[in-house]
N, C-alpha and C positions, 0 to 999 in steps of 0.2 A: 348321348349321340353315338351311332356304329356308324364304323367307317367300314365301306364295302372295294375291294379290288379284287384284280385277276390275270389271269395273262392271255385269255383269248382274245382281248382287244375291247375296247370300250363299249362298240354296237353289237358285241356277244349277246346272244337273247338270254344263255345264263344270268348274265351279268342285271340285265333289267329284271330276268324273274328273281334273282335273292333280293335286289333292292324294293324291286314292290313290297316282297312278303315284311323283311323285316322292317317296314314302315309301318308297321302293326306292333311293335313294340317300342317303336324312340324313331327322332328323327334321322336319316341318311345322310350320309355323304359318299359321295362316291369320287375315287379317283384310279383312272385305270389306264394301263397303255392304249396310244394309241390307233394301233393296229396289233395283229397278232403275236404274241411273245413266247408261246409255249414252247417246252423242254430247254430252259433258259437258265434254270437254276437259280443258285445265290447272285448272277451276272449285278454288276453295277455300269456306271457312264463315268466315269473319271474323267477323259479327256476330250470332251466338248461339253457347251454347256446345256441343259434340260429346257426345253419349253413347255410350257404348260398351258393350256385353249379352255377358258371358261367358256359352257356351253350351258350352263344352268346357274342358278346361285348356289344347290349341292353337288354340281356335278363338272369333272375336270377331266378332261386327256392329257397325259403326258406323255411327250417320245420320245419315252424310255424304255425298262423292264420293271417287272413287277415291283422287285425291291426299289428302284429308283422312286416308284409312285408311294410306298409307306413313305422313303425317306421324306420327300417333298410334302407329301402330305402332311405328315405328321410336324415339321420344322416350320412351315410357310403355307400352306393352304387352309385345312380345317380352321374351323372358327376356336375351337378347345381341344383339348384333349380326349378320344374318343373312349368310353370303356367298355369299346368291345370292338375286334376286328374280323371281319369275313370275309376270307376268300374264295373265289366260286362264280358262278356253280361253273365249274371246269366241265367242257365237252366231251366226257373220256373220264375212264378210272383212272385214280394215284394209286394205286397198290403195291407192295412187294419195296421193290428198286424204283419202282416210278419214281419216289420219296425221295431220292439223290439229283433227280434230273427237272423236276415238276416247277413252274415257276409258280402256279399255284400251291404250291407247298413253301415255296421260298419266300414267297411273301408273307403267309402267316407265321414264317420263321420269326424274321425281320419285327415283325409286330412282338412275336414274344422275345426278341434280344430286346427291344425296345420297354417293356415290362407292361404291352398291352395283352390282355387274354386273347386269343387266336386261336381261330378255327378254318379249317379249309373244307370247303365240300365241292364234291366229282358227283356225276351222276355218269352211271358205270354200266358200260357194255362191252362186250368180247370184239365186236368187229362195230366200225362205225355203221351209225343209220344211213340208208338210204335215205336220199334225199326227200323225201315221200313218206317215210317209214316215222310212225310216230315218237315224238322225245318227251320225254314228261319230266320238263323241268319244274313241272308246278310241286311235284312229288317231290322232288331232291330240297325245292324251298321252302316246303313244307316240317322237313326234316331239319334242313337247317334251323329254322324258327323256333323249334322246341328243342332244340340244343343249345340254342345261341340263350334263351330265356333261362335253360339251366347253369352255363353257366354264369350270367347276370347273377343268378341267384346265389350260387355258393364259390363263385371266383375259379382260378386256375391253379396249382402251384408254379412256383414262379419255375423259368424254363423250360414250360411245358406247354404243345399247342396240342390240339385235339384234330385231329387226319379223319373227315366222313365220309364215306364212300356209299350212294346210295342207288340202289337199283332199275334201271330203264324202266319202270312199268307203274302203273295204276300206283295209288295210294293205298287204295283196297289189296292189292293184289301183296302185295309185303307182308311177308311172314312174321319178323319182328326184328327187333335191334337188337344186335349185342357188341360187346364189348370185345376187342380183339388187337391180334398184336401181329406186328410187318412179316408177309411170307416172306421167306429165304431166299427163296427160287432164283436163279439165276436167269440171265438175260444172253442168249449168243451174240458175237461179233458177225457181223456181216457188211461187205460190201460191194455194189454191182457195178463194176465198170461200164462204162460208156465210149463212145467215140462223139466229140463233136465235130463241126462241117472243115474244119482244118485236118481231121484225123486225129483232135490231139485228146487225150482221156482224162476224162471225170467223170465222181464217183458220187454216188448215192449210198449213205451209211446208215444203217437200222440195227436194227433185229428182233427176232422173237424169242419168246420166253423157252430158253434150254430146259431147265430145271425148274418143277414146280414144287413148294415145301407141301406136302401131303398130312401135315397137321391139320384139322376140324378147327384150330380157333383159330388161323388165319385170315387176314383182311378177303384175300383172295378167293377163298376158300367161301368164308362167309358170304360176300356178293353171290359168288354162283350156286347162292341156294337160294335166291331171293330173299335175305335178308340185309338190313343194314350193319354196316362196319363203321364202329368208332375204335378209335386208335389211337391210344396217348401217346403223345411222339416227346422225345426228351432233346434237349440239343446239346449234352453233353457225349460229347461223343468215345468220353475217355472210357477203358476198359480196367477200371478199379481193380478188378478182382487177377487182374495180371501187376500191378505194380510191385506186391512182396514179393512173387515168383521170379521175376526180371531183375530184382536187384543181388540178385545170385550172378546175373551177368558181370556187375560192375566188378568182382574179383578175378576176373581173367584178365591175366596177362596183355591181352592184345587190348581190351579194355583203359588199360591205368596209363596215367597223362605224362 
């Protein structure tokens, strides 16, 4: 059984194109927020309680965040334990820093703290479509499906989820896939003041991409060449190769207890 979630909200049309596709290899279930939850992160519900809206016999809303719908899922919905998790298809690239903010990234975290295989896929464009402008989600679930079968086939290592980012256009039109790792790039701060009808202010916070890492095997990088971006993402966040150099700290003076 694959379990499918996401964070653009349940009647996301991603969300029904990766469930279609991967009904082509094993049964579905789906559980997903109820409405829109994106840039939401690791977010949980601690203090109220979760409802969840059967609307199918595979298929659930909950009004929560993404990880709140693994949790429930995985504890109290699903009929078994599922051996595979897919997040997706998110409306928008995860690339760079997305991967700190993305709830579609934090849900397939969540899957792999949980010791389920997890994969996330975006289908990725610089500027959103026009309303009009065509979205080829069929392409990005296409891609999910023969990723998701690979790894059925040879597993995960444990702590590790797979990040796919695939390109706005035709099937045909894809260069090819490659294997790639999180751009650098930095993200600006921004915020634009407002007045509302009291005169009193608030603020609309973003920003755009400052710094881009100018490496060729970036996730980023890769997309805007029409290619696909896979991305093994680790949730160890520790930097090993600083722990011997650091404990030259623990002899200083200002250091000792």
């Amino acid at each position: 059984m694959i379990f499918v979630t996401n964070d653009d909200g349940i009647e996301a049309a991603g969300l029904n194109a990766l469930a279609e596709a991967l009904e082509s290899i094993d049964e579905v279930y789906v559980v997903a927020p109820d409405r829109e939850r994106s840039a939401i992160g690791m977010a949980i519900t601690l203090h109220r309680p979760l409802r969840a809206k059967r609307i199918t016999d595979h298929v659930y809303s909950v009004d929560g965040t993404p990880v709140d719908c693994v949790d429930l899922a995985v504890s109290a919905l699903l009929p078994e334990r599922p051996r595979l998790l897919v997040s997706g298809i998110n409306h928008g690239q995860n690339v760079g820093n997305d991967l700190h903010f993305s709830g579609t990234i934090a849900a397939a975290k969540k899957g792999t703290f949980l010791g389920i295989p997890s994969i996330a896929v975006s289908l990725a464009f610089e500027q959103v479509p026009e309303p009009l402008s065509t979205i080829h989600y069929e392409t990005a679930a296409t891609i999910a499906c023969r990723t998701a079968k690979q790894v059925i086939a040879h597993g995960l290592p444990d702590q590790i989820l797979l990040n796919v980012n695939v390109p706005n256009c035709p099937l045909s039109a894809l260069r090819e896939i490659e294997m790639t790792r999180q751009d650098l790039g930095t993200y600006s701060a921004n915020a634009i003041k407002r007045l509302d009808r009291r005169g009193q202010p608030y603020y609309w916070i973003g920003g755009e991409r400052a710094r881009i890492d100018q490496r060729e095997d970036t996730d980023l990088s890769v997309i805007r060449k029409q290619r696909v971006s896979i991305t093994p993402i680790q949730l160890d966040f520790t930097a090993h190769h600083l722990i011997e150099p650091l404990k030259a700290w623990l002899n200083d003076e200002n250091m000792q207890l």
